[in-house]
N, C-alpha and C positions, 0 to 999 in steps of 0.2 A: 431657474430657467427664464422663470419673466425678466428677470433683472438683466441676466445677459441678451435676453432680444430688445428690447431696450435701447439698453448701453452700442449694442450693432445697429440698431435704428442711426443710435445719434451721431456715430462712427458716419453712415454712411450719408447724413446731411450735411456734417461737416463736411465731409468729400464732394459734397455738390456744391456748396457756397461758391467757390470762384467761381463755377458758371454764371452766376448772375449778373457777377461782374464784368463781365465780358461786354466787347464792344466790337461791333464791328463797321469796318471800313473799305470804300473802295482798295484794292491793294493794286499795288503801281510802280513806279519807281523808287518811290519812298519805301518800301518792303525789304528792298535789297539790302544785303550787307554791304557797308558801307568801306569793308577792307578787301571788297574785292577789286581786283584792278580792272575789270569792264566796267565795275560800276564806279570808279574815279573818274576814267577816261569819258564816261554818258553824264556825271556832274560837271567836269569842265566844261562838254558841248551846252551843257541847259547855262551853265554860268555864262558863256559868250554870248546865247543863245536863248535868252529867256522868251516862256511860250504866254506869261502873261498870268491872270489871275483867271481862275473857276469860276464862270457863269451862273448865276441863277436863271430858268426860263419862267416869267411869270406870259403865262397862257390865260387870254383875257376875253372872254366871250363877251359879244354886246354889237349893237348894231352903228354902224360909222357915224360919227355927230359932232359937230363942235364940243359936246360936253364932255364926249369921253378923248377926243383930242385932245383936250382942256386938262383932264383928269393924265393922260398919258405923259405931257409934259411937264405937268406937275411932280408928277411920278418920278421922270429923268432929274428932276430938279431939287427934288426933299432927299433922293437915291447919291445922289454928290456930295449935298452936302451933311450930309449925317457923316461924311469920313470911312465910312465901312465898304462904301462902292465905289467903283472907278471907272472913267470911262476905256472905252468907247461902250457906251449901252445904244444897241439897236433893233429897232422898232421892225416887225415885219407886220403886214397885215393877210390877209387872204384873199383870196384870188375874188370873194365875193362881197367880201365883207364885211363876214358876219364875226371873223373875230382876229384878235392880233398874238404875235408873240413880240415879249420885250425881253431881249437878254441884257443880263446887269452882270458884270465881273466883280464879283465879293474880293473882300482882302484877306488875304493869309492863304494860305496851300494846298484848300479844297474840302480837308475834312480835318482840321486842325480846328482847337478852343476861336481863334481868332476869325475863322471861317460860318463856325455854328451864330457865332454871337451875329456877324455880320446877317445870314439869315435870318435871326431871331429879331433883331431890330427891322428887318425889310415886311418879314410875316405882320408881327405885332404893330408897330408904329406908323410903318411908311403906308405900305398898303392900306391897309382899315381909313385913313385919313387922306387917300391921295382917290384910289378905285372906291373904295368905301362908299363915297359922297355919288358917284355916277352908279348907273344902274345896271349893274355890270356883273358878271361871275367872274371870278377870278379862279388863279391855283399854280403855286411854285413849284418848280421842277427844276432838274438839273442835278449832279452827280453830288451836290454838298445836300440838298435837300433831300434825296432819294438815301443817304447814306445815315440821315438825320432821323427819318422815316422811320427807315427802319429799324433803326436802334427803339426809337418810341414803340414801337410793335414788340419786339423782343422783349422789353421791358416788362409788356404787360400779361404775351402772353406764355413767357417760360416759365414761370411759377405754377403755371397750368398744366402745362407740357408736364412737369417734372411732380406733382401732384396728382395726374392721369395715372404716368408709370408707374409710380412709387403704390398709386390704387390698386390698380391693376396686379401689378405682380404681388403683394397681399394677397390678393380674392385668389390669384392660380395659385399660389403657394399653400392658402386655404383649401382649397377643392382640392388639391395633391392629395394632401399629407393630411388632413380633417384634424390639426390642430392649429390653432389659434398660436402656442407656443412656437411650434417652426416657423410659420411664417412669420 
């Protein structure tokens, strides 16, 4: 009996591994079947009709100054030339301001490897070296980072999640049946 609960333990973690591997994504037009005939007819319009690349918003808290002006255009200018962004990136500020938004068009298709990296390089290198220097809070947003996010979260806390359950329905199975073996 222990051997077969066991052996059904490991049955049913094998059963869970692909969740972990899981990813998820904004889903969109890239979702579609690709043989369907709306969705030929809506990738010709985007091929005529390109809408452009996936913004990043870096949301910049700090009070109006030459240095974070300074920092902002530096920002537009390390953001070019690293190859990963493109323009048009535009600056907004607030009505008082006390803080700005700068949207950056990443390259690749939003939540594609070539999209992540592009964020990865704005987080890591641009920012820290561009806002870093001015006295500023910063924080990325926009549908490649929120998608990015999230995946970092899943990541950490599904093995919890599925840890909790797997707890959990032990102890009920336990307090059922008052063997160890059932459950």
């Amino acid at each position: 009996p222990v051997i077969s609960a066991v052996a059904s333990a490991a049955v049913l973690v094998a059963l869970a591994l692909p969740a972990l591997e899981r990813r998820m994504t904004a889903s969109g037009f890239d979702a579609l079947p690709r043989s369907l005939e709306e969705t030929k007819t809506l990738r010709a319009v985007e091929d005529a009709f390109p809408g452009g690349a996936m913004p990043a918003v870096v949301a910049i808290e700090g009070s109006d100054g030459p240095e974070l002006r300074a920092a902002i255009a530096e920002l537009k200018t390390e953001a070019l030339a690293s190859g990963e962004m493109q323009e048009p990136i535009h600056v907004e500020q607030s009505p008082d301001g006390s803080a700005f938004t700068v949207s950056i068009p990443l390259a690749g298709e939003g939540t594609d490897a070539v999209s992540n990296h592009a964020l990865a390089t704005l987080r890591e290198r641009i920012l820290p070296a561009t806002l870093g220097k001015a006295d500023v809070e910063y924080a990325v947003t926009g549908d490649t980072a929120a998608s990015q996010d999230w995946n970092e979260v899943m990541k950490t806390t599904t093995p919890l999640v599925f840890a909790f359950v797997l707890g959990f329905a032990f102890l009920l199975l336990l307090g059922a049946f008052r063997s160890i073996v059932i459950a």
